[in-house]
C-alpha positions in Angstrom: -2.3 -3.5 15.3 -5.4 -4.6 13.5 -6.1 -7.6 12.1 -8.3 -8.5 9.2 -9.0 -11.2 6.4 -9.1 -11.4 2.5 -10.2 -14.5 0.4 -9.0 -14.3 -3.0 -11.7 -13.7 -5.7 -9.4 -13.1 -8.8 -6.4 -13.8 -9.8 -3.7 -13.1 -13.1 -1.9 -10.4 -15.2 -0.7 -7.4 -12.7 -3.6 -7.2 -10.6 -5.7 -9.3 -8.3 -8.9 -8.8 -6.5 -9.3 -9.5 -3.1 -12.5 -9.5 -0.7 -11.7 -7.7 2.0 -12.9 -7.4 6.0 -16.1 -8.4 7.4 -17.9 -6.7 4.9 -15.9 -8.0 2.1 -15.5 -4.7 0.4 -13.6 -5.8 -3.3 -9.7 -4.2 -3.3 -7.4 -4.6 -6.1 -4.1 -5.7 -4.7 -0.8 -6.1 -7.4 -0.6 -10.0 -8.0 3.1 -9.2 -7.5 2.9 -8.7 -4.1 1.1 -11.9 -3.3 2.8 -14.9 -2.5 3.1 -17.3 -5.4 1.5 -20.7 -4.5 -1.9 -18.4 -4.1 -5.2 -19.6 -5.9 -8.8 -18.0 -5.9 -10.9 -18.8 -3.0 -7.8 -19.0 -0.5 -8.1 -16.7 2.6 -5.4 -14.4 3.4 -4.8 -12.8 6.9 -3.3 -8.8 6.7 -2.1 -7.7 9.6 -1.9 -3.1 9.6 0.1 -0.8 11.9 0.6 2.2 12.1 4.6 3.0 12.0 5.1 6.7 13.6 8.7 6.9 13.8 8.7 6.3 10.0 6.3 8.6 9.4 8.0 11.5 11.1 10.9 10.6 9.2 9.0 10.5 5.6 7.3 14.0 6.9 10.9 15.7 7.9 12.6 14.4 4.5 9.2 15.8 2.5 9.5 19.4 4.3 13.0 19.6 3.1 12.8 18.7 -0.1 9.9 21.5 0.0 12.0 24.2 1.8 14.9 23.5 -0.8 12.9 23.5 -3.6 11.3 27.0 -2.6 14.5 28.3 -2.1 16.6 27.6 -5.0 16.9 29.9 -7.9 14.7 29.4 -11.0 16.3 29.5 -14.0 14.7 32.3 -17.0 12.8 30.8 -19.5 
């Protein structure tokens, strides 16, 4: 898991911008999705994983929904 940090540089209407990591590289992040009592300037802490049981399971579900799409009948035009 990695962990890194954010401080809020904007916030309001459907999207926010946050500064991100040590470099502070700018990231528009859905205000939605941030927790309420938030105001520019605070510091956030993201934690990221990566989830590969999921994964496999998105990928499996994705290549059959491929395979049955290539193999049902089209209708004519």
């Amino acid at each position: 898991m990695i962990e890194t940090r954010a401080v809020v540089e904007r916030l309001g209407g459907d999207v926010s911008l946050l500064r991100v990591g040590p470099g502070q590289a700018p990231v528009e992040w859905p205000t939605s999705c941030l927790p309420a009592e938030l105001r520019e300037g605070d510091l956030l802490r993201f934690s990221v994983a990566f989830d590969p049981v999921n994964t496999e399971q998105l990928r499996r579900k994705v290549a059959g929904l491929v395979t049955r799409l290539s193999t049902a009948p089209r209708e004519p035009r």
